[in-house]
NUKOLLO-688908 format. One record per atom (N, C-alpha, C, O): x, y, z; residue in one letter. Coordinates in steps of 0.001 Angstrom, whole numbers, plus 500000, padded with zeros to 6 digits. Layout:
<pts>
XYZA;...
</pts>
This chain:
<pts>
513881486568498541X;513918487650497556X;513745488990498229X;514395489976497881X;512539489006499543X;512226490505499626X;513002490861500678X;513228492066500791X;513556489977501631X;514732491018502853X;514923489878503970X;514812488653503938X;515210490670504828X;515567490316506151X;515014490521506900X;515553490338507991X;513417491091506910X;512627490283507699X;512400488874507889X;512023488427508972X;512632488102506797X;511756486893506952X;512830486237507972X;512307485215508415X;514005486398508472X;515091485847508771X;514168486219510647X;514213485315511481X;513726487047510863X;512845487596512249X;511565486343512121X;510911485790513006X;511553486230511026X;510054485257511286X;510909483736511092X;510305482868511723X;511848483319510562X;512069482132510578X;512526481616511846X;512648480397511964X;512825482470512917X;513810482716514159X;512330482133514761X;512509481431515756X;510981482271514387X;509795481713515679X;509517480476514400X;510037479391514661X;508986480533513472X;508752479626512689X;509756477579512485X;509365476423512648X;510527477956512244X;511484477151512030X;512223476088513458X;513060475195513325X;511728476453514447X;511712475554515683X;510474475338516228X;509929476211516904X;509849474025515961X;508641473567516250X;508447473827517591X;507595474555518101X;509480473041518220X;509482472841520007X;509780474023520789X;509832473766521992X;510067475655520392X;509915476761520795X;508621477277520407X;508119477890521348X;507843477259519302X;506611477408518974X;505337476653519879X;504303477254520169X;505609475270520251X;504920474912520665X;504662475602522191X;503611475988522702X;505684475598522572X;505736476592524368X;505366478037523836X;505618478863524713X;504936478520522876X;503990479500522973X;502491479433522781X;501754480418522821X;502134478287522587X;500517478091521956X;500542478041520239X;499635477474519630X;501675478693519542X;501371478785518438X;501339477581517444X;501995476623517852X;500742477406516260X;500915476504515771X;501897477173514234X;502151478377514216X;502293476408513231X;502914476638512049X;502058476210511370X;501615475064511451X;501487477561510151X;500757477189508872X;501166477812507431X;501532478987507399X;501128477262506574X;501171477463505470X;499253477902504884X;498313477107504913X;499213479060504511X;497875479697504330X;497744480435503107X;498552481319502823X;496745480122502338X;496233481110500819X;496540482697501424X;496753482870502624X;496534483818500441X;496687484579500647X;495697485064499739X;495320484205498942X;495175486167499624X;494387487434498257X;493998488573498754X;493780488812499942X;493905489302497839X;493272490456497716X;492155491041496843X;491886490509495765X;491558492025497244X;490250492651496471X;490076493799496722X;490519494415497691X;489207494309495597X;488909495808496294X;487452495353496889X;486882494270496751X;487015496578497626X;486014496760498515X;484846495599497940X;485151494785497069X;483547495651498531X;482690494786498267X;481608495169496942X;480982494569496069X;481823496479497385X;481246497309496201X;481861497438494325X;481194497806493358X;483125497045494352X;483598497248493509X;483465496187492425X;483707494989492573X;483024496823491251X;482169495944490076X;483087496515488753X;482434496878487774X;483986496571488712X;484352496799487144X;484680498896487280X;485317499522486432X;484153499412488312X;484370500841488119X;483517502016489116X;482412501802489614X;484070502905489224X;483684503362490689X;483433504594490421X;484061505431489774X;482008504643491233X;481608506309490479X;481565506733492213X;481112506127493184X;482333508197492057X;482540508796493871X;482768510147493533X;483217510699492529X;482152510724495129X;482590512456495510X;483730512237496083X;483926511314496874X;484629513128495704X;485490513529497008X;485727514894497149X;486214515621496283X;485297515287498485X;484725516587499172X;486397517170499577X;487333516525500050X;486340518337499261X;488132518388499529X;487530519391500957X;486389519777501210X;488895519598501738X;488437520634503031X;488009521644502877X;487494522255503813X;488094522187501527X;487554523935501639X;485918523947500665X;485311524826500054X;485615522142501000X;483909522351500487X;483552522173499232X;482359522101498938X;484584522069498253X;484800521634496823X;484504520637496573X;485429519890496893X;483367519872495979X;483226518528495608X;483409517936494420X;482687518536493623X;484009517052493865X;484990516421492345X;483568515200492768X;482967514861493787X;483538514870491343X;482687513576491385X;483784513373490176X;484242514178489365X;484043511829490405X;484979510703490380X;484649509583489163X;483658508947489522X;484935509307488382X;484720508209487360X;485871507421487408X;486616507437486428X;486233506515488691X;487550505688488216X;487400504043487419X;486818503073487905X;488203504110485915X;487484503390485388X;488667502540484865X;488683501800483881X;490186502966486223X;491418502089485941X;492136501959487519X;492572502956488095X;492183500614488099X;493106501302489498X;493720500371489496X;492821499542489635X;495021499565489419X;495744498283489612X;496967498737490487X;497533499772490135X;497494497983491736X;498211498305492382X;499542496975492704X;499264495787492869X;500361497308492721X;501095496027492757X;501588495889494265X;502292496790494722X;501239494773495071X;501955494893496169X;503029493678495942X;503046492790495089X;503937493975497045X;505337493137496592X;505181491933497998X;505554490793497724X;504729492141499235X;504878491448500559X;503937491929501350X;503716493140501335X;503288491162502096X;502904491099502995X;503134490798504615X;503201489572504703X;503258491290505710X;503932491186506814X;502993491042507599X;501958491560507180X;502872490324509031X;502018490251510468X;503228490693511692X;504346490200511835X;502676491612512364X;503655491175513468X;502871491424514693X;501798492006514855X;503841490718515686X;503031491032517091X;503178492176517946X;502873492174519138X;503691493236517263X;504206494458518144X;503448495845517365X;503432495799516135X;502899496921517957X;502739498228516985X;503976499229517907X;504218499034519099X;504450499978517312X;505146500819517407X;504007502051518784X;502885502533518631X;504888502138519866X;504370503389520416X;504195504535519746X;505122505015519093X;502394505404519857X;502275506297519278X;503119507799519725X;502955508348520815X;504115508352518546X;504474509247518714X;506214509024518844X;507021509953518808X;506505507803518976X;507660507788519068X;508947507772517971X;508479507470516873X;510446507997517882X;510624508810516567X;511370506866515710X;512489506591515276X;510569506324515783X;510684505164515134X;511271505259513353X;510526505294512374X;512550505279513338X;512761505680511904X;513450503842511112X;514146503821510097X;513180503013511603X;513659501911510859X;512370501669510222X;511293502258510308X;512821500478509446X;511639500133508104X;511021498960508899X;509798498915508771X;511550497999509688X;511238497255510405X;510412497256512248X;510797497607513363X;509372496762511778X;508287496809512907X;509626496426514526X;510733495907514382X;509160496777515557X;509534495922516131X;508921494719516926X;507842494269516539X;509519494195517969X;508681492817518370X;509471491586517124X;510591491402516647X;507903490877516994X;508643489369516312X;507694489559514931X;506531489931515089X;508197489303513605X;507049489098512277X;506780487672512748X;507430486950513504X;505577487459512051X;504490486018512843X;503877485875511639X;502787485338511834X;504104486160510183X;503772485789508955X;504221486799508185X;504372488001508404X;504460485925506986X;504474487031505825X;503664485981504755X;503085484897504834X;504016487068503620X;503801486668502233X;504285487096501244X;503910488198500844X;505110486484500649X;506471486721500250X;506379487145498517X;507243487760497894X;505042486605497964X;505508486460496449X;504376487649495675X;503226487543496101X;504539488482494859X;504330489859494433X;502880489566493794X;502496488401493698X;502146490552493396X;500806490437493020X;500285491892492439X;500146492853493196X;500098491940491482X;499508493014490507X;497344492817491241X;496659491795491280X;497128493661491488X;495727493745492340X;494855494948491271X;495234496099491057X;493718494340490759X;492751495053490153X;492062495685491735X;491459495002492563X;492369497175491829X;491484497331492769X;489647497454492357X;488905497161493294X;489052497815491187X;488071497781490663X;487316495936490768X;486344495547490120X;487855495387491429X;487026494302491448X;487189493038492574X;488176492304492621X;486196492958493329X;485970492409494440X;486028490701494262X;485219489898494727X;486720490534493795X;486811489185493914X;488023488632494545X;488905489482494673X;488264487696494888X;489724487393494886X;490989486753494163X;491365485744493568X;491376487942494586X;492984487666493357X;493821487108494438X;494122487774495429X;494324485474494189X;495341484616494878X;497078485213494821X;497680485240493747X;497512485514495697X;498883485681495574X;499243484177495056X;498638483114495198X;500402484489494433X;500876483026493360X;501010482466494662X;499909482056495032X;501841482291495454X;502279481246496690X;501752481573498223X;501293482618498685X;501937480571498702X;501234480380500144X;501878480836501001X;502915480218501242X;501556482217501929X;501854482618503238X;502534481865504261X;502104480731504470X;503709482360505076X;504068480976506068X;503775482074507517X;504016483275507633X;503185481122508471X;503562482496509669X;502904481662510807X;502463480596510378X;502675481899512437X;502192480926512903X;501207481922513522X;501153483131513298X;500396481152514389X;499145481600515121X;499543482585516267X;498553483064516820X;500501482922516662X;500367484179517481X;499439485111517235X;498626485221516317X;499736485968518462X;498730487089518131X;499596488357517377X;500827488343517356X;498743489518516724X;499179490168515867X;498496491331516357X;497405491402516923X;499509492444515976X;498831493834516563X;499088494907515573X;498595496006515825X;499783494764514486X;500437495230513095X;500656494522512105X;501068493365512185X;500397495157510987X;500908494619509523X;501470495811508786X;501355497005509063X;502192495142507644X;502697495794506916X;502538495862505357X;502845494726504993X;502264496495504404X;501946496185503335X;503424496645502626X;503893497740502938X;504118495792501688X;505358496326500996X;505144496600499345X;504726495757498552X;505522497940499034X;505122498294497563X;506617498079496829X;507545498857497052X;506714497143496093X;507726496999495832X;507699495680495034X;506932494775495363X;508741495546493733X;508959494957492795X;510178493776493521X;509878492585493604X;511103494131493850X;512379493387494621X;512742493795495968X;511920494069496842X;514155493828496117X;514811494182497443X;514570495698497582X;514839496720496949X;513794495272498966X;513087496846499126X;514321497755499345X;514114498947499119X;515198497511499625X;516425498291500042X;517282498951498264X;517936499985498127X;517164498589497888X;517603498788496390X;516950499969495830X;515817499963495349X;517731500990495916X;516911501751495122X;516317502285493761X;515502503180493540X;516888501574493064X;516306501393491375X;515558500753491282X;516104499755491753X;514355500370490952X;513241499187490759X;513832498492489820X;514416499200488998X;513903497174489613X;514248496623488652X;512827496244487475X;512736495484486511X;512126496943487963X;510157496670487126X;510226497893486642X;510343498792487474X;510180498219485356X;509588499291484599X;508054499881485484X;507714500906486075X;507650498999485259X;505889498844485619X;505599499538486799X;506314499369487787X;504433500461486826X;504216501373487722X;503635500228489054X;503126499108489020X;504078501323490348X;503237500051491833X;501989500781491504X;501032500013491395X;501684502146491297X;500196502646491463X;499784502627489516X;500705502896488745X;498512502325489006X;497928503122487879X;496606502987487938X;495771502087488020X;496680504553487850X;495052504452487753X;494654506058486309X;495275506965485755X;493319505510486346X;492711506512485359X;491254506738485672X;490761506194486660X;490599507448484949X;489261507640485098X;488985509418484610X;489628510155483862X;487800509626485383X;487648511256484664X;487057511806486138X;486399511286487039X;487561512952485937X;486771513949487495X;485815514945486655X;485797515261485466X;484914515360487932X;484274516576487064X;483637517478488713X;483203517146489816X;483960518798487921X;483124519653488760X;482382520633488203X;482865521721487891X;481116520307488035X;480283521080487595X;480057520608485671X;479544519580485231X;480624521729484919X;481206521464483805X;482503521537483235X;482929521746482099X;483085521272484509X;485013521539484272X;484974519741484205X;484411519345485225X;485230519051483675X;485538517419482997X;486752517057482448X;487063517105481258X;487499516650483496X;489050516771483572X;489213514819483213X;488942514051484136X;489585514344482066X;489933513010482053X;491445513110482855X;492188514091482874X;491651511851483477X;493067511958484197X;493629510463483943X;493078509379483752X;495363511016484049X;495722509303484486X;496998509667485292X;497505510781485428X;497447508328485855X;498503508501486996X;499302507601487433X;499074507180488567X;500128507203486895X;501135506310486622X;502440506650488217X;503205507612488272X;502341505819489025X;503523505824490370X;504353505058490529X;504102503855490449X;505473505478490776X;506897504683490891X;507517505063492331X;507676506107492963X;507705504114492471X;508709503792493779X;510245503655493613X;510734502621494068X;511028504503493060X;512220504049492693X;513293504886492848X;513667505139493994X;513955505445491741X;515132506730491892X;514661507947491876X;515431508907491917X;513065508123491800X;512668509412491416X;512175509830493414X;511992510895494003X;512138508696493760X;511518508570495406X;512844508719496945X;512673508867498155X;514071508585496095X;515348508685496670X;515539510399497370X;515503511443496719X;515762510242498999X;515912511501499255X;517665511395499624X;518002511361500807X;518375511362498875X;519879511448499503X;520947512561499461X;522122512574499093X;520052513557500008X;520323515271500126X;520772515470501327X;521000514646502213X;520880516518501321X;521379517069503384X;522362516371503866X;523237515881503153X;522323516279504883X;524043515930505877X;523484514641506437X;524424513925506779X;522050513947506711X;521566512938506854X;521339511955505930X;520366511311506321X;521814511465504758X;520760510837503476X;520292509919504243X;519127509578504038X;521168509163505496X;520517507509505523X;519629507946506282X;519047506898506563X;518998508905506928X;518130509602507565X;516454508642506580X;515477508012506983X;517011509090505132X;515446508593504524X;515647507510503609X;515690507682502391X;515770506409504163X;516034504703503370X;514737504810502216X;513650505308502512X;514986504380501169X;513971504023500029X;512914503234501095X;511847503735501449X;513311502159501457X;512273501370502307X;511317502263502695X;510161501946502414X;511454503078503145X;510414503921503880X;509556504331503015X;508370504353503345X;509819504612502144X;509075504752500915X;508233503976500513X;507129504455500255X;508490502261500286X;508102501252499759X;507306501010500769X;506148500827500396X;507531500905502375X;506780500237503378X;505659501060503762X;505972502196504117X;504286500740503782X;503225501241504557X;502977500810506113X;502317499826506450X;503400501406506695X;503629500420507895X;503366501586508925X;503526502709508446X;502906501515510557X;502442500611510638X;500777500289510432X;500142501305510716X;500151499492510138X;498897499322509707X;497964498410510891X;497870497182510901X;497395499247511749X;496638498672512726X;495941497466512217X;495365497473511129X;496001496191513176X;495397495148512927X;495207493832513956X;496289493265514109X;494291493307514575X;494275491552515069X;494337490967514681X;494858489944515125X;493831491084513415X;493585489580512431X;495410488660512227X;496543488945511841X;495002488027512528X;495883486305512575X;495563485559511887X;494441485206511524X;496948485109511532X;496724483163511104X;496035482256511991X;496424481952513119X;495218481933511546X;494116480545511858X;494447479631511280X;495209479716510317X;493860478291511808X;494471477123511550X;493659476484509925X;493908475343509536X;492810477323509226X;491755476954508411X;491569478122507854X;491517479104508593X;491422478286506369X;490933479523506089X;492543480427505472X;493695479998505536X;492062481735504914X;493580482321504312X;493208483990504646X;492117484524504846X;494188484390504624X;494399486450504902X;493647486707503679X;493420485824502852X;493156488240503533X;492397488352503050X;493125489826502885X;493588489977504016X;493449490855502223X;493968492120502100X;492818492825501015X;492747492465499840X;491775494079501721X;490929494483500837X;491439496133500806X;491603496840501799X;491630496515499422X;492142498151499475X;490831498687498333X;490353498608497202X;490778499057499197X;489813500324498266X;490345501971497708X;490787502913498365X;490150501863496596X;490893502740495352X;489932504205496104X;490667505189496177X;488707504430496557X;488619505444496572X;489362506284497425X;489449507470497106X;490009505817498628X;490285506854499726X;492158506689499088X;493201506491499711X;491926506849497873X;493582506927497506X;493634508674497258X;494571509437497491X;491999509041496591X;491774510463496166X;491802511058497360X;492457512098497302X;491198510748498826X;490958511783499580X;491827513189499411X;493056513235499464X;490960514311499200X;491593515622499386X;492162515740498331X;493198516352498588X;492094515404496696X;492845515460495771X;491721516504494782X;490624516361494244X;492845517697494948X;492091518581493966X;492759518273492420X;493922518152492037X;491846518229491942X;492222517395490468X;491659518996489695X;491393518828488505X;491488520197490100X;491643521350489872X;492986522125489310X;493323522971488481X;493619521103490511X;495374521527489892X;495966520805489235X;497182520948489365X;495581519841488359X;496581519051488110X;496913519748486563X;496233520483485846X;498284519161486404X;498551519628484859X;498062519155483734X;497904517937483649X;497665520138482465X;497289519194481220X;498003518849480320X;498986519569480143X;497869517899479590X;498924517281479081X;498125516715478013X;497301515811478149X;498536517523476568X;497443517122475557X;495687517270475668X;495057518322475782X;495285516245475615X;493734516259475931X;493638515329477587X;492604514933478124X;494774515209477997X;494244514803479718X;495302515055480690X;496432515385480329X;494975514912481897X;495288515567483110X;496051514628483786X;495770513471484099X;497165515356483988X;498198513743484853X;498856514134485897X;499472515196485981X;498719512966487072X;499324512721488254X;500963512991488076X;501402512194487247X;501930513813488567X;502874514045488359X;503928512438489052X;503897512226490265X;504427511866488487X;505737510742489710X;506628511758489577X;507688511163489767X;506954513094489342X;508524513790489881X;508139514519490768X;507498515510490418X;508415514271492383X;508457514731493158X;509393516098493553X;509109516955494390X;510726516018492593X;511689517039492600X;510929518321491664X;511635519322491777X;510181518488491120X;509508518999490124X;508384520023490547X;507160519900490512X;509379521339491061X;508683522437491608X;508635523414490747X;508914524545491146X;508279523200489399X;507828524171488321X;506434524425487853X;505995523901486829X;505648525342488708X;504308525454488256X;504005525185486634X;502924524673486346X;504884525503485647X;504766526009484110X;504815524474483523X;504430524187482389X;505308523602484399X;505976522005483862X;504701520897483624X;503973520564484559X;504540520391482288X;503637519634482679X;503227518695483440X;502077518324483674X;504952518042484104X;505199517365485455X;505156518005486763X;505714517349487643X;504737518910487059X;504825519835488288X;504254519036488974X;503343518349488513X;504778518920490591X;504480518204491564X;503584518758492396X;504029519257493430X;502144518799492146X;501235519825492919X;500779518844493857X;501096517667494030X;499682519863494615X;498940519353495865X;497976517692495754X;497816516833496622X;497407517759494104X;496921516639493919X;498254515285493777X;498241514492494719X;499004515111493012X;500215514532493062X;500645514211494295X;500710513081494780X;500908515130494737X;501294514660496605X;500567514564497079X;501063513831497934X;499176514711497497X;498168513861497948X;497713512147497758X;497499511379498696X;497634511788496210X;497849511070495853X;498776510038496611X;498390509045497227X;500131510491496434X;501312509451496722X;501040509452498314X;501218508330498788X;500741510206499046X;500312510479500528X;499378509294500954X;499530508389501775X;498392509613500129X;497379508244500715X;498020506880500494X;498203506024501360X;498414506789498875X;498910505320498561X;499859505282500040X;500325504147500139X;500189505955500941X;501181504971501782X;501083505598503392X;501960505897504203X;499286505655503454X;498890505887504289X;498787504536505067X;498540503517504422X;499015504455506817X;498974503266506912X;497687503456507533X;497434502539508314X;496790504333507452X;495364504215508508X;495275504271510213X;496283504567510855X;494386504059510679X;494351504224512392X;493561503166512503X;493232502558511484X;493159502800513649X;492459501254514274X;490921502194513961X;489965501505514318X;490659503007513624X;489005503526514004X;488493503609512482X;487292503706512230X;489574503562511391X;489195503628510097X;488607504759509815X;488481505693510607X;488042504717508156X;488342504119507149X;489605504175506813X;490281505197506928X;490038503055506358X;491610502963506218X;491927501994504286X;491579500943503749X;492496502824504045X;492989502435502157X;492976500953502113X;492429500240501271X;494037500412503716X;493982499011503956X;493768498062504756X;494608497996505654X;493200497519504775X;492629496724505819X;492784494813505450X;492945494263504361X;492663494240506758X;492980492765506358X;491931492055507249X;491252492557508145X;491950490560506729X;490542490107507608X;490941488685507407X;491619488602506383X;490759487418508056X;490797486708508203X;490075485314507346X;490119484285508022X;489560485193506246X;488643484762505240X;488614483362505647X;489687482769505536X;487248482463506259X;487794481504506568X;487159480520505120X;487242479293505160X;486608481161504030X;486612480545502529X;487563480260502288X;487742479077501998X;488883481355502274X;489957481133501036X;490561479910500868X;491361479738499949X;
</pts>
């Protein structure tokens, strides 16, 4: 369903007796996700913007849909002008089947089906936001990949908000003398996402995102009002201060983090770990 990666991972997977002359073994492994350890039903947070402004945070909605999961054994050299959607090196697992994720609660939510990938080692992952063929640029899902809600406040300014994100035709850059310059994929893929953690022969992946560092730097000062609450703009084309969709600094911050892929030194939106419960 989700691409032509998996066709890179079936190329090590799918011949036992080439797998074996690497050490690796072939597993079929649980997969889930959670938010942080802390997360109980709703998340009370500062976020300190750079010019010293502090928002205290009531998020009391965050569900995120991821579409795939990827391992590979290669990270991309830092700095180099790497413009494909695809890692390079070899993928060494995925997880193929889609999952709606309460980030507000630390438990684990099972992806419907079981991960395939083998025990190599891994030096990247990839998280894919996306409903179908990441290459497609219409979503075929109504349904937002990001929603969240809750209320900010500074001081006695008490801004309720909500923020509904799409990955789709509104995310299409096919302007200028380059379009294939900016593939939707790029959009959809968070990549690359520092990581060791591997398939083990026991035990399942573990994907924990925490909803707060989605706000970092989000002045919820600017956002537009809209009736009695304050909303995350999805039109990115939407450079009309006067618009209640105007695409401000909070809006693009927002969509910024959701597809931040983090650094190896953290804190990072996403992170993965090896669960040897699942």
């Amino acid at each position: 369903m989700y691409l032509r990666t998996i066709q890179t991972l079936f190329a090590l997977v799918c011949v036992p007796a080439c797998v074996g002359t690497t050490g690796g073994q072939v597993i079929d492994f649980d997969a889930a996700a959670a938010g942080p350890k802390d997360a109980n039903g709703e998340f009370v947070f500062d976020i300190e913007l750079t010019n010293g402004t502090r928002w205290n945070v009531d998020l009391t909605r965050a569900t995120l849909h991821v579409g795939a999961l990827y391992l590979d054994d290669s990270l991309p050299v830092s700095g180099a002008q790497n413009t494909a959607c695809i890692l390079p090196g070899a993928y060494v697992a995925e997880v193929t089947t889609g999952l709606d994720i309460n980030l507000l609660s630390n438990a684990r939510q099972h992806f419907p089906s079981y991960g395939h990938g083998t025990t190599l080692g891994v030096q990247a992952a990839q998280v894919w936001l996306t409903h179908g063929d990441v290459d497609t640029i219409a979503d075929p899902n109504p349904y937002p990949i990001l929603d969240v809600e809750g209320t900010a406040a500074l001081g006695n300014d008490v801004r309720p908000f909500v923020g509904q994100i799409t990955i789709s035709n509104n995310r299409s850059n096919t302007t200028g003398n380059f379009p294939g310059a900016y593939p939707i994929c790029k959009q959809r893929i968070v990549s690359p996402i520092p990581t060791s953690v591997g398939v083990q022969p026991t035990g399942g992946l573990l994907l924990t995102i925490d909803p707060r560092l989605l706000f970092t730097n989000v002045d919820f000062g600017q956002l537009a009002r809209v009736s009695d609450v304050y909303v995350f703009s999805d039109d990115p084309t939407n450079s009309n201060p006067n618009s209640p969709t105007y695409y401000s600094q909070p809006s693009a911050n927002l969509y910024g983090n959701l597809k931040s892929a983090g650094t190896a030194n953290g804190p990072n939106l996403y992170s993965f770990q090896w669960d040897p419960t699942l």
